[in-house]
C-alpha positions in Angstrom: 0.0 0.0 0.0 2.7 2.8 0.8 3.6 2.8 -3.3 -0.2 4.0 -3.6 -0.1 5.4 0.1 -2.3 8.7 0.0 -2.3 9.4 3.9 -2.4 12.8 4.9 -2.7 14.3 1.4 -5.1 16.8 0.6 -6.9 16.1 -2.8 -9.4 18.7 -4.4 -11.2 16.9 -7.3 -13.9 18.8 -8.8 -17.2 17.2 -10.5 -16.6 14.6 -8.1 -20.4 14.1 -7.0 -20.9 11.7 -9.4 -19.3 9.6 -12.2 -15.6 9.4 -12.8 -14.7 12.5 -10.3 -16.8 10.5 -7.6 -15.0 7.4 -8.0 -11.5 9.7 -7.7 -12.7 10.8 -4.5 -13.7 7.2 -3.1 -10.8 5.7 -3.6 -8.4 8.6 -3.1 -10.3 8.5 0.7 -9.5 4.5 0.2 -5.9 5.3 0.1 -5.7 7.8 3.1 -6.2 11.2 1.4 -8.6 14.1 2.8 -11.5 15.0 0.0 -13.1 18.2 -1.1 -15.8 17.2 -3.2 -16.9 19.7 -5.4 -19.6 20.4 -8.2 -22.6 22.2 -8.6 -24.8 20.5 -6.6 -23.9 21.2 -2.5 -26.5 18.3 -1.7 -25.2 16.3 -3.9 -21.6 16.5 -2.7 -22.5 16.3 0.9 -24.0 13.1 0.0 -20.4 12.2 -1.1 -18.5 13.8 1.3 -20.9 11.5 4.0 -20.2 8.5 2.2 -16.7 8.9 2.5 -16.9 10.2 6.3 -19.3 6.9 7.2 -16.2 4.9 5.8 -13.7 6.3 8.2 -12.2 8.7 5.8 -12.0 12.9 5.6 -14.3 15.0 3.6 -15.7 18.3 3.1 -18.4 19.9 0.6 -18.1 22.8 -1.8 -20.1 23.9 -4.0 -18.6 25.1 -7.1 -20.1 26.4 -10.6 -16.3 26.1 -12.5 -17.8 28.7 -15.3 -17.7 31.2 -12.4 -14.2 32.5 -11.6 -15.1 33.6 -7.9 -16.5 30.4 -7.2 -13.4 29.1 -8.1 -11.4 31.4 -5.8 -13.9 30.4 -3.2 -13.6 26.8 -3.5 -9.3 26.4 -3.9 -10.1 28.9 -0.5 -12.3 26.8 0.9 -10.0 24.1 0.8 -7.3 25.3 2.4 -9.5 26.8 5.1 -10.4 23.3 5.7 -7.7 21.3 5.7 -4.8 24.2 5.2 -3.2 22.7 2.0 -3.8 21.6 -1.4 -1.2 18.4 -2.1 -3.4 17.1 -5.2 -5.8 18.8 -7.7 -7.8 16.7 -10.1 -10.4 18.9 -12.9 -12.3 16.8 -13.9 -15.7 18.7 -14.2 -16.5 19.4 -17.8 -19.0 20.2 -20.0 -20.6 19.5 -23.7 -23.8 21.3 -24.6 -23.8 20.1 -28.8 -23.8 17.2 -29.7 -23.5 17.3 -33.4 -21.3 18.3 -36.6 -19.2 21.4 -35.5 -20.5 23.6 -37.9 -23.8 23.5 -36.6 -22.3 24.4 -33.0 -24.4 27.9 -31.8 -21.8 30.7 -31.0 -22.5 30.8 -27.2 -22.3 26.8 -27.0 -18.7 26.9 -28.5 -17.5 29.5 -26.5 -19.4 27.3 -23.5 -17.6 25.0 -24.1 -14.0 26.8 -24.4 -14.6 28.7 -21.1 -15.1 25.5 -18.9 -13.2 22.8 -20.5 -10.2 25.3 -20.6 -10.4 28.2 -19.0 -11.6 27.0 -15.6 -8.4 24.1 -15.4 -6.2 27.6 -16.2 -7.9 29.3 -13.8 -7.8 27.1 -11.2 -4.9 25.7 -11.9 -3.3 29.2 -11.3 -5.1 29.7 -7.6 -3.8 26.6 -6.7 -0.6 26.0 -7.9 1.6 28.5 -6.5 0.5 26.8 -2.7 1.3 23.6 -3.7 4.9 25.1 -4.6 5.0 26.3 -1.3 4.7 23.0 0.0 7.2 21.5 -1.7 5.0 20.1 -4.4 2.2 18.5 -5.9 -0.1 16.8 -8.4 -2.1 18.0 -10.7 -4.5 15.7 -12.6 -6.8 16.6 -15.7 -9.5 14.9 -16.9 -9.5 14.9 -20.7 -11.0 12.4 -23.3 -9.5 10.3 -26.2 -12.2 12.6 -28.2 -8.9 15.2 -27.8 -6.7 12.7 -30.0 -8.8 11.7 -32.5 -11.3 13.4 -35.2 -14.9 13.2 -34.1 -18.2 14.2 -36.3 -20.1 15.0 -33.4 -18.1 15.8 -30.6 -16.3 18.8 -32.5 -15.7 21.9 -30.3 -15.2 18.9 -27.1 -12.9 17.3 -28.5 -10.7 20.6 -29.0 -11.2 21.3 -24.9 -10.2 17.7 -24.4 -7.1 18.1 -26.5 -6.4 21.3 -25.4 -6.2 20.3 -21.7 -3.6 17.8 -22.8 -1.5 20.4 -23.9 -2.0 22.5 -21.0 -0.7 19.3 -18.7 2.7 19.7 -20.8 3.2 23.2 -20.5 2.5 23.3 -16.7 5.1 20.4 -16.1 7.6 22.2 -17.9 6.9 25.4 -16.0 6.6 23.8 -12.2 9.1 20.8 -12.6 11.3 22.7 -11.4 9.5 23.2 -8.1 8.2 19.7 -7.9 4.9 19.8 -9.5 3.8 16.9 -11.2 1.2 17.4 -14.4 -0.5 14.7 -16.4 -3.8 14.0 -18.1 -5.9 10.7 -18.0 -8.2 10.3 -21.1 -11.0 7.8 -20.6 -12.6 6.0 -23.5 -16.6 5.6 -23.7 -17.2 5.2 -19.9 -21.0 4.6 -18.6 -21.6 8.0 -16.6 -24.8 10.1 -16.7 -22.3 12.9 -18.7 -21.7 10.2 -21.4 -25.2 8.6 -21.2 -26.1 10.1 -24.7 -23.2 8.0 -26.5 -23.5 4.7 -24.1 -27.3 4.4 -24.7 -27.6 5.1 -27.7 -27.5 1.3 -29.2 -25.6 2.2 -32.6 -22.5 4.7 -30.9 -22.5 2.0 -27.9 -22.2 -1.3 -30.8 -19.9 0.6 -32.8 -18.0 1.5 -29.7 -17.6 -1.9 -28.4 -16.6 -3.7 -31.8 -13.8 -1.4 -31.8 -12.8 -2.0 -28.0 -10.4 -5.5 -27.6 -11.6 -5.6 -24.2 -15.7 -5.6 -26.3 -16.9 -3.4 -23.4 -17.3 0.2 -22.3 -15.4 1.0 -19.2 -16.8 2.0 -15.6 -15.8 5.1 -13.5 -14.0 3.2 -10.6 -11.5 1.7 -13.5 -10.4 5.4 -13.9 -9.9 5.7 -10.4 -6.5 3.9 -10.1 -4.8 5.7 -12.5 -5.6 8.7 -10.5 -4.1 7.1 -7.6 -1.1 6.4 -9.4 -0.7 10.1 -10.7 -1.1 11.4 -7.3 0.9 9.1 -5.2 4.4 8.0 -5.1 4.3 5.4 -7.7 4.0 8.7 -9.8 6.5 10.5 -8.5 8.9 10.8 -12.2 5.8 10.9 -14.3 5.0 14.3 -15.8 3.5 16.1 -18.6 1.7 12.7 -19.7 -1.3 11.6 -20.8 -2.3 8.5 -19.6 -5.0 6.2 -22.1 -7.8 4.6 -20.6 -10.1 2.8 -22.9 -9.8 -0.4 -23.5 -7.5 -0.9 -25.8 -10.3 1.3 -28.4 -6.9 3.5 -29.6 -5.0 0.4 -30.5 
């Protein structure tokens, strides 16, 4: 267990009240760490945050809207409020409004879509950073998507957030290396979550999907989980600036 060890870390893992974030937080709590769980919904996190508590574990609640820079502020403040660090930072939260061709994405939906999937990782990624520094280092996990390395002819302007975040884990670990902050990316395949219901049940994408999988399955959010655990513990320690595949062998 200490390769995977967790104890005493503080992790910050937002759109963790359901899905792949709420898996993260579960088994980061598994492994020792402290949990903010954060999204939109406070009841919905508290529900979490409980589960994880009933289990023995530590874990707070904040409520967090990630298209809202304040809120942002708020939560990375909240957090150290709480448990006065931040050792781990997982954005995971997203968003994808179309669901379409690109060229038939409405102005405000692309520019959506940009603002969260983006600009909230480089927002918060700047408030929280800097501590983590302080500390003597960190993780810093993003959530992307293999839609960010492959064409897609309905997942258009999210597929450019998700590939965009991948580059945004590579300039960060070249910029805080140096002061022994860690940066990678974990892109799921098709994974059954209420964000990706519209592709899982929909019988052609899911077929299509699976005939192109080795494994001839979709994933589940708990088999993101680990690599998450292995990004922010030890057994990551000289791994940085990578993006991690995890989807059943569908890129092969």
């Amino acid at each position: 267990m200490s390769l995977f060890d967790l104890t005493d870390k503080v992790a910050l893992i937002t759109g963790s009240s359901r899905g792949i974030g709420k898996a993260i937080a579960l088994r980061y709590a598994e492994h020792g760490a402290k949990v903010v769980v954060s999204s939109r919904n406070l009841d919905a996190c508290e529900e979490v945050a409980a589960e994880i508590r009933d289990a023995g574990g530590e874990a707070v609640a904040i409520a967090c809207n990630i298209n809202h820079k304040e809120q942002l502020q708020a939560l990375a403040d909240g957090a150290r409020e709480r448990f006065g660090k931040i050792d781990v930072l997982v954005c995971n939260a997203a968003l994808n409004p179309h669901f379409g061709p690109s060229q038939e994405i409405p102005d405000e939906a692309f520019d959506k879509v940009m603002h969260a999937n983006i600009g909230s990782i480089h927002r918060l990624c700047r408030m929280v950073i800097p501590g983590m520094a302080e500390n003597g280092g960190g993780s810093v996990i993003i959530v992307s998507s293999i839609a960010g390395l492959r064409g897609s002819n309905v997942l258009g302007a999210y597929a450019i957030s998700k590939a965009a975040d991948m580059q945004i884990a590579r300039n960060l670990a070249i910029e805080w290396g140096p002061q022994n902050i860690r940066v990678n990316c974990i892109a799921p395949g098709l994974v059954r979550t209420e964000f990706a219901r519209a592709l899982w049940e929909n019988p052609d994408i899911y077929k299509a999907t699976v005939k192109r999988y080795p494994l001839q399955r979709i994933g589940e959010p708990d088999e993101i989980a680990g690599a998450a655990v292995y990004f922010a513990s030890s057994a990551g320690n000289f791994t940085t600036g990578q993006t991690l595949v995890v989807d059943g062998g569908g890129t092969a």
